[in-house]
N, C-alpha and C positions, 0 to 999 in steps of 0.2 A: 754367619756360617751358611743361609738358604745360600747368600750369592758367589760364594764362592762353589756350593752345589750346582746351581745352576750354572755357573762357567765350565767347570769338569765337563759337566752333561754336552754342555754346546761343543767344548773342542771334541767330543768324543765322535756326537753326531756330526758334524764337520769333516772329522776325516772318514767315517764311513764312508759318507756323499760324495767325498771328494774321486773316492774310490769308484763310483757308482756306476762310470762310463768303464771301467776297465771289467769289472764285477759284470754288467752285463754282456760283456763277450766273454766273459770264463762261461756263464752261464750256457750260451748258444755252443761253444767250441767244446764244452766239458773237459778242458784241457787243465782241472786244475786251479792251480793259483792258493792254493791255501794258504793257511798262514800254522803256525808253528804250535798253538793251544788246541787243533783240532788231533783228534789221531785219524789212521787213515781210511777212514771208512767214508769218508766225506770230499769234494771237490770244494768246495768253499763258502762266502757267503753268495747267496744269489738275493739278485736286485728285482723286485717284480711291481711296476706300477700300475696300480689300477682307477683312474682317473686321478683324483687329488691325493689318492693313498700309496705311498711307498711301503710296501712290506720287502724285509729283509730276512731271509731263513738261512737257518742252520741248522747243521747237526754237529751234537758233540754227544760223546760215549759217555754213559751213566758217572762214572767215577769224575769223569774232564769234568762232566756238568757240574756237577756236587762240589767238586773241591773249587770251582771259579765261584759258583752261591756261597760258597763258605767264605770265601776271600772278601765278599764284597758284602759281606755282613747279609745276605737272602734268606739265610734257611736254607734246608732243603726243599726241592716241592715235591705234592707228592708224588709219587710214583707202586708201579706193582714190582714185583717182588724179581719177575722174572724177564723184566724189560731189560734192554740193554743200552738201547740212545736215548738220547733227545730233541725232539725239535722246537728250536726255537724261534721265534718272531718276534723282531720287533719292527711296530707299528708308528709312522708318522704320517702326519698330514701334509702336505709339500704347500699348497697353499699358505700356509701360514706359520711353516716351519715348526713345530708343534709337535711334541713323541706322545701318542698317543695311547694313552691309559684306561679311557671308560669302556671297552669294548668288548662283547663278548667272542670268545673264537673257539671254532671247532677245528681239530685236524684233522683229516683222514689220507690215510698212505693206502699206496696201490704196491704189495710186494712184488718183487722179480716174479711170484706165481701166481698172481694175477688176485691175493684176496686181498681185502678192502677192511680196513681198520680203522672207524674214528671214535676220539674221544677228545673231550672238553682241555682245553688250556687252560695253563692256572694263569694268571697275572702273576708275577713276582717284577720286586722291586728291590734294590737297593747300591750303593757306591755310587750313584749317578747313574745308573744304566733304572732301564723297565724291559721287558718282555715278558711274552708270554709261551710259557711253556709245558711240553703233553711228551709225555713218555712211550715208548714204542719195546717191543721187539725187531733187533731188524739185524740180527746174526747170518741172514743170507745173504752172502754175497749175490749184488748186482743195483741193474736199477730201483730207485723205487721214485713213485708219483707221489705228490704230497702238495695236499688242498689246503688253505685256511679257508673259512669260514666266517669272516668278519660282520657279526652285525655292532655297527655304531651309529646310535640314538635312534634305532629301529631299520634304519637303509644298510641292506646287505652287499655283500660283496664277497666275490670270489677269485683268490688269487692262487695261483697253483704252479709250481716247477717241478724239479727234477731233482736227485742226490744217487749217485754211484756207488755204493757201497763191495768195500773190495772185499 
């Protein structure tokens, strides 16, 4: 059963990557490119590498989030009462090809009016996917800036993009 897990996971991570040359000009063009499980508050995934670390962020709206954790046997994570997205990240090492798990990561978003939000990521795991994910407010439309905060085995790292929220 691990290796049949383990094969899911790689064709999963696979077509991400594959993705990852076109993903990083949606990201610079903001033109878009989504795919069909997000709703519209989001342009898509963005690609961001930071030496050997690939981080992949999303956003998807509280309910999207919940009900794909649920599908793929997660849980919920947690979240506050009054948030609305999610941001999510998932972490690999390109190096070695390797979806990265032990890390701790912080978020912080920069709203359309300009206040600063961070809070801890949870790890959740399950269906073959990992990521890590922090709940937000972010009912106003427009841009918002969104940092992780990556430490893994004490070496930090900071990777940061962009989401449009309409």
């Amino acid at each position: 059963m691990k290796k049949h897990t383990f094969t899911q996971s790689m064709i999963i991570l696979l077509f991400v990557f594959s993705l990852s040359s076109k993903l990083v000009n949606a990201q610079h063009s903001h033109g878009g490119g989504g795919h069909g499980s997000h709703d519209d508050a989001a342009d898509a995934v963005k690609i961001v590498i930071v030496g050997n670390i690939q981080a992949a962020f999303e956003i998807y709206d509280k309910a999207k989030y919940n009900e794909m954790a649920k599908s793929m046997n997660m849980g919920k994570s947690p979240a506050d009462r009054n948030s609305s997205h999610f941001v999510i990240i998932s972490l690999m090492d390109k190096s070695e090809m390797k979806v990265i798990k032990n890390a701790s990561v912080e978020v912080e978003i920069t709203t359309p009016g300009f206040a600063r939000i961070k809070k801890k990521a949870h790890a959740m795991e399950g269906g073959g996917m990992s990521h890590y994910a922090s709940d937000f407010q972010m009912n106003q439309a427009g841009n918002y800036k969104v940092i992780a905060e990556i430490n893994l085995n004490g070496k930090k790292i900071k990777a940061e993009t962009d989401f449009t929220v309409k």
